[in-house]
N, C-alpha and C positions, 0 to 999 in steps of 0.2 A: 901702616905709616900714614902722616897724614904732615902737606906741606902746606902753610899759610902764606902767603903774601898780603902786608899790609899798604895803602894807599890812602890817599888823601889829606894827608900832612902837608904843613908850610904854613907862612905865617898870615897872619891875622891880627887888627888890632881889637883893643878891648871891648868888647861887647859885639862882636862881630859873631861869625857862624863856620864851622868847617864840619866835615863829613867825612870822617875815615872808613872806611873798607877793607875787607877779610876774606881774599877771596883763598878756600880752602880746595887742594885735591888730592885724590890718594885713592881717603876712600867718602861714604857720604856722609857729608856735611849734617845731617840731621840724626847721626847717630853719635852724636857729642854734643854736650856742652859746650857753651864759647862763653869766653870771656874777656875785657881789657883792662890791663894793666897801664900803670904806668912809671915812668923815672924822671925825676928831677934831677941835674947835677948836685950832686954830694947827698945823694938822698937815697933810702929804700925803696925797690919797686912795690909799690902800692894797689890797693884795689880801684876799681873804679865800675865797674858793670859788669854783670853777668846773666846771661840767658838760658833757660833750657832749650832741649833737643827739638821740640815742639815751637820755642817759641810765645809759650803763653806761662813762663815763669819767668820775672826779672827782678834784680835786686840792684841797687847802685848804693856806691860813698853817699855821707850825706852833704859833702860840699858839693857834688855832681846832681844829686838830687833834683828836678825841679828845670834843670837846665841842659841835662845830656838823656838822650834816648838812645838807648840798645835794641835794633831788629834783628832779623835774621829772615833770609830768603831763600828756600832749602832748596827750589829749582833750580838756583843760580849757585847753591853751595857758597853762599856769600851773607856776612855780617857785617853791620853796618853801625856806624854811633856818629849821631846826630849833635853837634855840641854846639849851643846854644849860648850868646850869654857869657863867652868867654872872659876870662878873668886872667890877670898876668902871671898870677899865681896857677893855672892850667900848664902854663907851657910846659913840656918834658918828650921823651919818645914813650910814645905813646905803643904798647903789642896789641898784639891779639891771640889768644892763648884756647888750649882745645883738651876738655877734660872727660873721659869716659862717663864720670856722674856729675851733674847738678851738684856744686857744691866741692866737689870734689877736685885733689892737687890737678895740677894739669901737666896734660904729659905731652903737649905738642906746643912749639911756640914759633910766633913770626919772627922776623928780622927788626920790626920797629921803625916807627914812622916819625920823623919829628914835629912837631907841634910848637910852632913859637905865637907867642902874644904880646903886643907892645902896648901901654898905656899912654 
């Protein structure tokens, strides 16, 4: 089993910066993938970044592209995304999600952090 806690959420105006956090325990953090999703009101939960187990594979949305960075800090059992640049169209709750492969469905999820942005 493996529990997430996400952090770092709250609001922000446009073009500003926030830094959510993933702090995962159970078992270790660097034998999963991690990943963030996220939701908009009235909308499907969406991709937005993901990492491997390592740390040296990432993938992101192409609207996050450019503007948001995914880490992960496996002493700490903690992931991290750097959002840069934010846009009002960002806002949503934002998880953090823990998938046995790279790529793969995921089979642990956070509670969800909200994220709001104002223009």
């Amino acid at each position: 089993q493996v529990q997430l806690v996400e952090d770092g959420g709250g609001s922000e105006q446009a073009g500003g910066t926030l830094r959510l956090s993933c702090a995962a325990t159970g078992r270790t953090c660097s034998s999963y993938a991690m990943g963030w999703r996220r939701q908009a009101p009235g909308k499907e939960r969406e991709f937005v970044a993901r990492i491997n187990g390592g740390g040296g594979i990432t993938a992101y949305d192409a609207y996050v592209k450019g503007r948001f960075t995914i880490s992960r800090d496996n002493a700490r059992n903690t992931v991290y995304l750097q959002m840069n640049s934010l846009k009002p169209e960002d806002a949503a709750v934002y998880y953090c999600a823990a998938a046995r492969y790279y790529g793969g469905q995921y089979d642990y999820w956070g509670q969800g952090t909200q994220v709001t942005v104002s223009s």
